[in-house]
C-alpha positions, 0 to 999 in steps of 0.5 A, a space after each residue: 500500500 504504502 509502495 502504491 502510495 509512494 508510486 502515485 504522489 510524482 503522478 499527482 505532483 506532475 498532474 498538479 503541475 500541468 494543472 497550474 500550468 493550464 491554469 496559468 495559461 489561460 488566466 494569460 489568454 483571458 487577460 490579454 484577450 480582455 486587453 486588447 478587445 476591452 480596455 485598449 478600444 476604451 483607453 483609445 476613446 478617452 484619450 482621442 475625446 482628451 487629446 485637445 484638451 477639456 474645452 474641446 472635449 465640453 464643447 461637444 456636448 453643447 452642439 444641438 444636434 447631439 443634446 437632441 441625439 441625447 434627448 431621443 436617446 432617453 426617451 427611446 430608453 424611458 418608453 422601451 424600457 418599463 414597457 420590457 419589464 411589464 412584458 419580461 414579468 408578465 411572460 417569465 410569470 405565465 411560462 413559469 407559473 402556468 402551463 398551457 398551450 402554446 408555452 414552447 412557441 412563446 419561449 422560442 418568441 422571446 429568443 427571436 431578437 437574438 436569432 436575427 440581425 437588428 438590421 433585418 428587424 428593422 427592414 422588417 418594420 420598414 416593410 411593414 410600416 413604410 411608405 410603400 409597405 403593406 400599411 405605409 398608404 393608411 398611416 399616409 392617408 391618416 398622417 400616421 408617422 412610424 417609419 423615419 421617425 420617433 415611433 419607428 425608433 421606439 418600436 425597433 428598440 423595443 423589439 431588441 431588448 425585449 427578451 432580457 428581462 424575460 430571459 433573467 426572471 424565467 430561470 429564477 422563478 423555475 427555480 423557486 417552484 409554485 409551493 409559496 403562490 399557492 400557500 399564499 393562495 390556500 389561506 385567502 389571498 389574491 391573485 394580485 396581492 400573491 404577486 405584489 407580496 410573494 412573486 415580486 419579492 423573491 425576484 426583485 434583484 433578478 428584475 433589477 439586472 434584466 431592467 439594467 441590461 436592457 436600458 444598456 442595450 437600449 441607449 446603444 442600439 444601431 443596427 434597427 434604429 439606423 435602418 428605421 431612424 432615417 438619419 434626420 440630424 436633430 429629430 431622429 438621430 440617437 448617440 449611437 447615430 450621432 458618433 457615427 455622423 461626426 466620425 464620417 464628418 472626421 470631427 473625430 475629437 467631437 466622435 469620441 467624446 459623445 462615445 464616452 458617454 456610451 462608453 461611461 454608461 458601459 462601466 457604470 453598467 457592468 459595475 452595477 452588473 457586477 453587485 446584482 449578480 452577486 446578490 442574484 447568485 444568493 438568491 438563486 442559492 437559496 432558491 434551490 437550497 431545499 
């Protein structure tokens, strides 16, 4: 036994060895994937915004066209938004609480905007809401705009960032079962009231990280908003829009300084990512602790 012992332990040393190894190496890689894909383009976007100096880098932001671009941006970002996490609750609740017929299909729904490029999308509402889509000649004879203005740019950004509020509750609320709705509902309470002081507690932090994710994906948004936006300078042009007018303008100090605001938002979100995947991890625990 003790040969046996004695005949292992320079295996396990050299499989411990090509271990630390393997691991070394792929800590390196993942570093200097990170480096070179993340935070050099972010060093570049700061650096190019400062090169002339702060007066020119403030100067920037008080050109109309982009306060407007910034203005539009909230706004998409205010109406997309609370309307995604209405929907992202409303649907994680019927998937997961309920069964019924059509469930695979409203899943495979949801998923959709991350099958499909967000230019195609956005061909799809010039199709159908363009002027010489299947409704542009109504929504002409009742001077409806949608297309190449403020509704098309909200409806594109809806339809791209409605699946992650959804896609981060489904997972939770599967997890946490039905046992605490229906206990709440055998002693008297509504449906309303289940939901308000059993459902929406025990999701609220996965809530929060969807909410976080799709306000970022909705301010960053080109491909769709470009395709349905029509690039009108002041009225239907976002940040995104705008960083991409002034580089091909070659005000490049004017193009990096918007995309700090991009870029800002970016951090701030990945470091509010950070604290709600932390807590959304406690929570998930205790979910499935028995």
């Amino acid at each position: 036994m003790a040969d046996l012992a004695f005949t292992l332990k320079p295996q396990a040393r050299s499989e411990i060895g090509e271990s630390r190894l393997l691991r070394f190496a792929l800590i390196i890689l993942a570093i200097s994937f990170l480096t070179v894909v993340l935070l050099l383009p972010l060093i570049i976007v700061f650096s190019e915004a400062l090169r002339k100096g702060a007066e020119v880098f403030f100067k920037a932001f008080t050109e109309p066209d982009t306060r407007a671009a910034l203005r539009l941006t909230l706004l998409v970002a205010v109406i997309a938004v609370p309307f995604n996490m209405v929907f992202g609750v409303a649907a994680s609740w019927a998937v997961t609480k309920f069964n019924f017929k059509g469930k695979s299909l409203l899943l495979t729904l949801i998923d959709l905007p991350f099958s499909i490029s967000p230019v195609i999308s956005g061909l799809v509402y010039v199709l159908l809401f363009g002027a010489q889509g299947w409704l542009g000649p109504w929504l002409k004879l009742h001077n409806i705009e949608i297309i190449f203005a403020v509704p098309g740019i909200v409806l594109a950004t809806v339809f791209v960032t409605f699946p992650f509020v959804a896609r981060e509750l489904i997972p939770l609320m599967q997890a946490q079962g039905t046992a605490e709705e229906e206990a709440a509902l055998t002693l008297g309470a509504s449906g309303w009231h289940t939901f308000a002081h059993v459902t929406l507690p025990n999701i609220k932090w996965a809530l929060l990280y969807g909410v976080l994710l799709c306000n970022a994906r909705a301010m960053g948004e080109f491909g769709a908003v470009s395709v349905v936006s029509g690039h009108i300078r002041g009225l239907t042009t976002t940040l995104p829009l705008q960083i991409e007018i002034l580089y091909n303008e070659y005000n490049f100090t004017a193009a990096f300084a918007v995309a700090t605001l991009l870029a800002g938002l970016a951090l701030f979100t990945l470091i509010l990512k950070s604290l709600l995947e932390w807590r959304f991890a406690d929570e998930l625990a205790a979910a499935n602790r028995p």
